[in-house]
C-alpha positions as CSV (number, residue, x, y, z in Angstrom):
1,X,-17.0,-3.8,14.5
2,X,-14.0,-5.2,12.5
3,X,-13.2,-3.0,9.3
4,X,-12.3,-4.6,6.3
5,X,-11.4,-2.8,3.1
6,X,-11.0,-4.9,-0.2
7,X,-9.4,-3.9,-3.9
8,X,-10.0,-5.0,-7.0
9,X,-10.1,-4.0,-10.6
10,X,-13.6,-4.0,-11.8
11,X,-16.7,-5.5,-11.9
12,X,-16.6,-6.9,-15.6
13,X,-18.4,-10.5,-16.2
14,X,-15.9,-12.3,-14.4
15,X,-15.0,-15.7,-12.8
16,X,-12.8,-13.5,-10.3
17,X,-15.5,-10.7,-10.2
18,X,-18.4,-13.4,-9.7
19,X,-16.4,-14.7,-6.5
20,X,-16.0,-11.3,-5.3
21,X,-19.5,-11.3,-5.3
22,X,-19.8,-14.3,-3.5
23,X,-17.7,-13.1,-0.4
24,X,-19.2,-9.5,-0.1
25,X,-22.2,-11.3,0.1
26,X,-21.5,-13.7,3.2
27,X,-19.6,-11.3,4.8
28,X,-21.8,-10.3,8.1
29,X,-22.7,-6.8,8.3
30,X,-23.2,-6.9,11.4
31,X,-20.1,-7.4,12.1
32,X,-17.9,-6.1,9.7
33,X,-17.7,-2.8,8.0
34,X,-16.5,-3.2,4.2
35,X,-15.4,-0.8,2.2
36,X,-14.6,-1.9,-1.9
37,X,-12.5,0.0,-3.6
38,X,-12.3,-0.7,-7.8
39,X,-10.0,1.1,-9.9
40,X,-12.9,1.7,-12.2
41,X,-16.4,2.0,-11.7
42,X,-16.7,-0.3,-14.6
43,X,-18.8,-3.7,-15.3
44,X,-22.2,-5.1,-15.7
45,X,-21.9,-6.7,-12.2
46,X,-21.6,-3.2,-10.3
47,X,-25.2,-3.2,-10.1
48,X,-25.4,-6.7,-8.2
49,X,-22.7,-5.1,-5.3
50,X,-24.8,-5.8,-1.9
51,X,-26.2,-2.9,-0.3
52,X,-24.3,-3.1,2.5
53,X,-20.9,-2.8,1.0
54,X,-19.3,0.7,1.5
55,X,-18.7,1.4,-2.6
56,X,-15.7,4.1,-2.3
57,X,-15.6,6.9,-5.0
58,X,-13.0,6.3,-8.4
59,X,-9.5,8.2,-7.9
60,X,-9.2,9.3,-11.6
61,X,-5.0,8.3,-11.2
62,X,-6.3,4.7,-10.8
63,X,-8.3,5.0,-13.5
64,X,-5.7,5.3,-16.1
65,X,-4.4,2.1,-15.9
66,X,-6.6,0.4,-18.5
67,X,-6.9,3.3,-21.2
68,X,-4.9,4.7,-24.1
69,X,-1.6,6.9,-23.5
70,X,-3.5,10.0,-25.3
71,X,-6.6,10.3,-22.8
72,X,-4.2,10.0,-20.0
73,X,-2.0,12.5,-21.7
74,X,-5.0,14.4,-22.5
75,X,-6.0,14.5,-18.6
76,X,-2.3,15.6,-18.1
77,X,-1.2,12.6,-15.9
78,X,2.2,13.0,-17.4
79,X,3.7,11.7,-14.2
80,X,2.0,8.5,-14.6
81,X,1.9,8.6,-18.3
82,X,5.8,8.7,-18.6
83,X,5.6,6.0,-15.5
84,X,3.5,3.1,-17.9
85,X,5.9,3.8,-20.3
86,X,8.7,2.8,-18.6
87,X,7.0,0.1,-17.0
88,X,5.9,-1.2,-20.8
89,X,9.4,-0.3,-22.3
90,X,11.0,-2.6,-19.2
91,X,8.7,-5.4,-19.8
92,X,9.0,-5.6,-23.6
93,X,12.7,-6.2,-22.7
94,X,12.1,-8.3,-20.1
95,X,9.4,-10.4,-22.7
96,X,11.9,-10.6,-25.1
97,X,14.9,-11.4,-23.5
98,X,13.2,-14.5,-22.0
99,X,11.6,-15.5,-25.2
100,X,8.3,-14.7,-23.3
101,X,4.7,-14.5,-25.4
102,X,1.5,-13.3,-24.4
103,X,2.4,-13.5,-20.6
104,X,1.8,-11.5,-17.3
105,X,4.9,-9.0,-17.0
106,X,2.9,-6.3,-18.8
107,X,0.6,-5.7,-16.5
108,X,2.5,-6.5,-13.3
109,X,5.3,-3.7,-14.7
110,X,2.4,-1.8,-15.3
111,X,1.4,-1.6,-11.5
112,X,5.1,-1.7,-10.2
113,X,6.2,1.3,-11.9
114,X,3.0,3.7,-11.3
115,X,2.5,2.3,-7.8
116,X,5.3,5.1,-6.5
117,X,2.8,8.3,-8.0
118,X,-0.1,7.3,-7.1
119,X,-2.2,8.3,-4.1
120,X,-2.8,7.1,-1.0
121,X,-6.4,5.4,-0.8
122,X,-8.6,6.6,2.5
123,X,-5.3,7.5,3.9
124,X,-6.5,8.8,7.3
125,X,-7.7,5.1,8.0
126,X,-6.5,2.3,9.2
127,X,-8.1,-0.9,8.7
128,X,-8.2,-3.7,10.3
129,X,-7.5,-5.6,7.4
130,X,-6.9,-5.3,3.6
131,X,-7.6,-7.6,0.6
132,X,-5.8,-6.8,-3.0
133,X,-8.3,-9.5,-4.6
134,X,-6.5,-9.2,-8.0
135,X,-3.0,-9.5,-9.1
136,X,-0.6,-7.4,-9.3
137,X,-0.6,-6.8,-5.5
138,X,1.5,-3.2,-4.9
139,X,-1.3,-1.1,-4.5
140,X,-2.7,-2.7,-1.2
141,X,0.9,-3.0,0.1
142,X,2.0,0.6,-0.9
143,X,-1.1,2.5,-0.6
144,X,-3.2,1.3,2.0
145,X,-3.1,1.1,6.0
146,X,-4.1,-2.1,7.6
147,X,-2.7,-4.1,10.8
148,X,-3.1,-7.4,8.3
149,X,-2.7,-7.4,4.0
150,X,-3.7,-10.6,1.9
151,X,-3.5,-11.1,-1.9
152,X,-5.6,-13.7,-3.5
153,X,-4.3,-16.1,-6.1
154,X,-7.2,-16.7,-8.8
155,X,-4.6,-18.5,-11.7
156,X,-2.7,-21.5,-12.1
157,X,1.1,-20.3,-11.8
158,X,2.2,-23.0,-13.9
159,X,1.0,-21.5,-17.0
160,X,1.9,-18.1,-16.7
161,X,4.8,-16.6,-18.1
162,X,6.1,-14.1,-15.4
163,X,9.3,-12.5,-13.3
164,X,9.4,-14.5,-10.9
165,X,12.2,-12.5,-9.2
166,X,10.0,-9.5,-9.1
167,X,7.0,-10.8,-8.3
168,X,8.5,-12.6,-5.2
169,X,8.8,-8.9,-3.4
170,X,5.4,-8.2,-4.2
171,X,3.8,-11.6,-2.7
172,X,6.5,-11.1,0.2
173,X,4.9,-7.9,1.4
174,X,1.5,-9.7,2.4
175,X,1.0,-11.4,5.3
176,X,-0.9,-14.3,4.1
177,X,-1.7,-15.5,0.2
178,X,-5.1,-17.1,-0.3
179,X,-5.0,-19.7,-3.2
180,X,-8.5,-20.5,-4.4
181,X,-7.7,-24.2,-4.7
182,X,-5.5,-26.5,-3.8
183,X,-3.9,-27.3,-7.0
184,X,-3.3,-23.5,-7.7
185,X,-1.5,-23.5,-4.6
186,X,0.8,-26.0,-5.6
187,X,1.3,-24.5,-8.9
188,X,2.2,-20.9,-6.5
189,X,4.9,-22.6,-4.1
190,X,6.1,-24.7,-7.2
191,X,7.3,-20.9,-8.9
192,X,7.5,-19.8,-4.6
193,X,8.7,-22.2,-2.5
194,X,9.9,-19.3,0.2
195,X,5.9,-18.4,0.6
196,X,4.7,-21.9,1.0
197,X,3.9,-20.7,4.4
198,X,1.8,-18.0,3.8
199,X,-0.3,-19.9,1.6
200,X,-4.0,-20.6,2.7
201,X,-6.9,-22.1,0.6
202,X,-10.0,-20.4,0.8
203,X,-12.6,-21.1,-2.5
204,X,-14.2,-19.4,-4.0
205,X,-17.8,-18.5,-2.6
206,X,-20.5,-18.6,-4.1
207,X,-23.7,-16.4,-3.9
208,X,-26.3,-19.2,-4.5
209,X,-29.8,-17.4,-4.2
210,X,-28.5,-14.6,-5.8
211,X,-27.8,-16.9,-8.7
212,X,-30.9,-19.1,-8.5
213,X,-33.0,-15.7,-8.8
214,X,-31.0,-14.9,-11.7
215,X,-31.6,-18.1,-13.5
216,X,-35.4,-17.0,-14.0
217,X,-35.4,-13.6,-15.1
218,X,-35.8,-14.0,-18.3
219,X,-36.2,-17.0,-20.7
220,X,-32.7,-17.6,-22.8
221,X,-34.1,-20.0,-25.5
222,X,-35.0,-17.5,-27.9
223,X,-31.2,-16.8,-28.1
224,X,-30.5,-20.8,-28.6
225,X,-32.2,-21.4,-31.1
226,X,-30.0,-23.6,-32.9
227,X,-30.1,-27.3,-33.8
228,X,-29.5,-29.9,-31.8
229,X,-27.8,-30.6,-28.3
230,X,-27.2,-27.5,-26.5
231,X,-23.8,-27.1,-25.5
232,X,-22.3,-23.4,-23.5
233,X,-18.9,-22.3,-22.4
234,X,-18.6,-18.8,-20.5
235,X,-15.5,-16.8,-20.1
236,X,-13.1,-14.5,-21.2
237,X,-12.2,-14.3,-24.6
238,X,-8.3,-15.4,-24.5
239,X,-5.8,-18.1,-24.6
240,X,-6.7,-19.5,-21.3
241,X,-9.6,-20.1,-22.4
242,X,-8.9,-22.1,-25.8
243,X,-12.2,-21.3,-27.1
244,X,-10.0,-20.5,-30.6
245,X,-9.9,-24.2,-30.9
246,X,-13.7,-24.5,-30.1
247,X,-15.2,-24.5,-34.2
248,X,-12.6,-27.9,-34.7
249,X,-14.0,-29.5,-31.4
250,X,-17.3,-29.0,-32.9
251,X,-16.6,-29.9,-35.9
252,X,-15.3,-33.2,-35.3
253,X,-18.3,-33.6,-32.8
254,X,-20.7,-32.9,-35.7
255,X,-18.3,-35.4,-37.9
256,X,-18.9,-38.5,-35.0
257,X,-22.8,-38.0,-35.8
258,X,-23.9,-35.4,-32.8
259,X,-25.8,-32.6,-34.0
260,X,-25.0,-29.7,-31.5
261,X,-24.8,-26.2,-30.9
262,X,-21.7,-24.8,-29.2
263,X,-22.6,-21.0,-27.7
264,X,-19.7,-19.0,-25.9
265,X,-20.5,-16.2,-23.4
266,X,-17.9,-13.8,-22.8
267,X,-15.8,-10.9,-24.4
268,X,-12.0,-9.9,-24.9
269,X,-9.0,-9.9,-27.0
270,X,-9.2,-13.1,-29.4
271,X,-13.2,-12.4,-30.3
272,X,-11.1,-11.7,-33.5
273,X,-8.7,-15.0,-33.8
274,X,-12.0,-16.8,-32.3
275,X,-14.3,-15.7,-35.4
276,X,-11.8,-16.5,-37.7
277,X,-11.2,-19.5,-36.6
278,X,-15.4,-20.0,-37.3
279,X,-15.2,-19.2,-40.6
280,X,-12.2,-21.9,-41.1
281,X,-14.2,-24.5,-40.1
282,X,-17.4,-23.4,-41.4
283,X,-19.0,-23.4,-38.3
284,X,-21.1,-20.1,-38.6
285,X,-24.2,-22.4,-37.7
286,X,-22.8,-24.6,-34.8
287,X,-20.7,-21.9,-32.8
288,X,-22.2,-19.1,-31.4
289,X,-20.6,-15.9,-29.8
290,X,-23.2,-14.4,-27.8
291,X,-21.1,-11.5,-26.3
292,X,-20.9,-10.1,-23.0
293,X,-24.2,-11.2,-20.8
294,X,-25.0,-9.1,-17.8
295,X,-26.8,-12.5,-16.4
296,X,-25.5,-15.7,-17.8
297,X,-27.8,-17.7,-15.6
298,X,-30.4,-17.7,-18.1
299,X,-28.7,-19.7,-20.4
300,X,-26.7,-21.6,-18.5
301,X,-30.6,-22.9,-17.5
302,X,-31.2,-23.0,-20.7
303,X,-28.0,-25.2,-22.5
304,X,-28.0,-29.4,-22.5
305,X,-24.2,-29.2,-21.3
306,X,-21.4,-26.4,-19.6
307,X,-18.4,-27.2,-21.2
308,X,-15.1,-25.9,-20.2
309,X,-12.1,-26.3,-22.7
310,X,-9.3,-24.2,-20.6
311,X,-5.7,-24.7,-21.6
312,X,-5.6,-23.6,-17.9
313,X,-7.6,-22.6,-14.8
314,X,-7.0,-21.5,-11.1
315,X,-10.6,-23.1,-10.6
316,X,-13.4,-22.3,-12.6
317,X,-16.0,-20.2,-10.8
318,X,-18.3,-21.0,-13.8
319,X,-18.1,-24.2,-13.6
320,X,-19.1,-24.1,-9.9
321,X,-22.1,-22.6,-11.2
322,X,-23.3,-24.8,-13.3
323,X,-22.6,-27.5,-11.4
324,X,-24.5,-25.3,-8.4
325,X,-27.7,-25.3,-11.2
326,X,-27.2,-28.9,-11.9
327,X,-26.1,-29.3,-15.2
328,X,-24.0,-31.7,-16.4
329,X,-20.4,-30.4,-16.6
330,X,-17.4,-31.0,-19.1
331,X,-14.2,-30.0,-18.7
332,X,-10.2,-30.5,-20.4
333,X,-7.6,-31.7,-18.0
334,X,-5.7,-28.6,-17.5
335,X,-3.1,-29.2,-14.5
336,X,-5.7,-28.0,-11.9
337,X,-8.9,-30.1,-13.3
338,X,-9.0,-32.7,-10.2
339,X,-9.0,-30.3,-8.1
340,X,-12.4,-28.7,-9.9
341,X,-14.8,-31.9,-10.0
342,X,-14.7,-35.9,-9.1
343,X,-14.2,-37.1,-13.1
344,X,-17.3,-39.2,-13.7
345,X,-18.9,-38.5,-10.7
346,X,-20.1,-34.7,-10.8
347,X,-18.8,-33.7,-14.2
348,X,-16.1,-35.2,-16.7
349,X,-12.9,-34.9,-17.6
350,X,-11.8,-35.2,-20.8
351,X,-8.8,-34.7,-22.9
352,X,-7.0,-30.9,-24.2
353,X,-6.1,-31.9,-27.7
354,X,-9.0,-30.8,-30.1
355,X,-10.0,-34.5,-31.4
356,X,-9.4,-36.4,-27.9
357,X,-11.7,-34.0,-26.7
358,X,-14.4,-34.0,-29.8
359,X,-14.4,-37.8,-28.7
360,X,-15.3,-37.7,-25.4
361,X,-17.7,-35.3,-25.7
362,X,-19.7,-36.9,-28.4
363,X,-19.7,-40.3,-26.3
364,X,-20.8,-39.0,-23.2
365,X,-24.1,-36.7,-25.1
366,X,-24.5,-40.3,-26.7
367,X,-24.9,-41.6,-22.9
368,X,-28.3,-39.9,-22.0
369,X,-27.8,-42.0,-18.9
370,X,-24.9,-41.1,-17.9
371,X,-25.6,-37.4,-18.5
372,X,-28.5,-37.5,-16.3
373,X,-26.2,-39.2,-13.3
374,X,-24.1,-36.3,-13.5
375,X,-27.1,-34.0,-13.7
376,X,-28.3,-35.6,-10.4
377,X,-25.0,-35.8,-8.1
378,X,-24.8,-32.5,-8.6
379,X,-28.3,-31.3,-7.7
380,X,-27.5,-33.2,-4.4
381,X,-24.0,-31.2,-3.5
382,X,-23.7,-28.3,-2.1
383,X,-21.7,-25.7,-4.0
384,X,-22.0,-22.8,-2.4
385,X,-18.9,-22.9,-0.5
386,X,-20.1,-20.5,2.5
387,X,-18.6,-22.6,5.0
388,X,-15.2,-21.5,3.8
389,X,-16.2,-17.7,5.3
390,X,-15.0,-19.0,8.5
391,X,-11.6,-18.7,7.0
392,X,-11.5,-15.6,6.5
393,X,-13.0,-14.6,10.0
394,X,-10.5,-15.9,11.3
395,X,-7.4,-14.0,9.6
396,X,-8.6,-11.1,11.1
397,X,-6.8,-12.7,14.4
């Protein structure tokens, strides 16, 4: 039996997390032992982690790398403490001296700089191969035994703001780079053109039954209750996302004649910025926040139309979904969008800026026809994706 052992960050509501899902689950037992290591026992999907997996303890010096200086002060991780600091100092410099907002050297410093101190994981083992599912990548390379490492790209690379020059030794140290689609792959050797190699596609997988008996365990409607068509957009809330811009979609939906209500599922950083920007538009009756959902299946059953209005997206495991529970899907045309759905065949692609986009949406809900075909060639595909676990059998030679 082959032994695998795979890292990520949490099990939080997730696109990423939801795919993680989706491999432990086709993974044969029989034939490969897994252990999952998180850096915190943390998210409403824990529970849903198959039976089989091999869920290793916390290390409390992992933990600390998503909580406030004082409790890791408090704990007396000075070492480490002192270490984020640095990395944070570094990055702030790094950030400003390339004129760079809201972008990924934070957290990649973050990693880099702690990765020295902390401890080795199951380090009288040696696996036969080791997964760092979630970016940055150090701890699977510096921490971890294997005869084979891979790192999985989940974002498009186009869109991130990042040091390049720094990251390059990271990705270097792996032995293969799975990209989740095509077009993210591009985006990867575009900033990479030294790894192009390494790169593989493998996408995302998808735990179908596991879904469809989610779907059904409880009835969402209660919850969307407002007027009109039904429309729902799940994610994280932050600027990849673009659901600030959400209340003047809607509005200028409402304003072509389409009564609708727009619900977002999710949590995060710009809940703030995103309820304010509800309130500018007076939208407090047309857009909906419904939080953080341990099961978004439910109303993803429940809504008229999945809408996804990313400024940018590796490939949407959501959208996968509801395409997987045949709905009709909308999404912008962020760089990777062809590579999510055939545009007028399986879902619709429609333009980023706010009143382009209010347009298109409003004529295709006009089309009941039309939303129906879409309905249709999607109930016919097969989404799950398991045929793509061959792939990943076979890195193991």
């Amino acid at each position: 039996m082959k032994t695998l052992l795979i890292l990520s960050h949490t099990m939080e509501l997730g696109g990423a997390e939801r795919s993680l899902l989706g491999l432990l689950n086709a993974i044969d037992p029989k034939e490969y032992s897994i252990d999952l290591f998180l850096m915190r026992h943390e998210g409403s999907l824990l529970e849903d982690i198959p039976k089989h997996i091999n869920l290793l303890p916390e290390i409390p010096a992992y933990t600390v790398l998503a909580r406030p200086f004082k409790d890791v002060i408090r704990e007396k991780h000075f070492v480490l403490a002192a270490a984020r600091l640095v990395g944070k100092i570094k990055a702030e410099q790094y950030e400003k001296q390339k004129n760079i907002v809201d972008g990924g050297v934070a957290l990649e410093y973050s990693h880099k700089y702690t990765s020295p101190f902390m401890p080795k994981i199951q380090e009288q083992k040696k696996y036969d191969m080791a997964i760092s599912f979630l970016t940055p990548h150090y701890f699977v390379d510096r921490k971890v035994k294997a005869k084979k490492k891979i790192a999985w790209i989940h974002t498009d690379y186009s869109k991130v703001q990042i040091d390049a020059k720094s990251e390059l030794k990271m990705w270097s140290a792996y032995d293969c780079i799975v990209s989740i689609s095509e077009a993210a792959a591009k985006s990867f050797t575009t900033i990479f053109p030294s790894l192009r190699e390494k790169v593989l596609v493998i996408e995302n997988i998808l735990p179908i039954q596991l879904i469809k008996k989610q779907m059904n365990e409880f009835d969402a409607l209660s919850e969307m209750s407002g007027q009109g068509i039904k429309l729902l957009s799940i994610g994280r809330y932050c600027n990849a996302k673009n659901f600030d811009n959400v209340p003047n979609i809607c509005s200028h939906i409402l304003q072509l004649g389409i009564d609708v209500t727009w619900y977002i599922i999710g949590f995060g950083g710009d809940e703030t910025l995103i309820r304010a920007k509800i309130k500018e538009e007076h939208m407090e009756k047309n857009v909906i926040l419904l939080g953080k959902k341990e099961n978004p299946y439910p109303y993803m059953k429940a809504c008229d139309v999945y809408v996804q209005p990313s400024r940018y997206e590796g490939k949407s495991v959501a959208v996968r979904e509801a395409q997987l529970l045949g709905k009709p899907v909308v999404i912008t045309n962020y760089a990777t969008a062809d590579s999510q759905l055939e545009d007028g065949v399986d879902g619709m692609i429609v333009p980023l800026e706010n009143e382009k986009c209010a347009c298109a949406i409003a004529e295709l809900l006009k089309d009941k026809s039309k939303t129906e075909q879409l309905s249709q060639a999607c109930a016919i595909r097969d989404y799950s994706n398991y045929k793509e676990i061959k792939k990943v059998y076979d890195l193991f030679e």
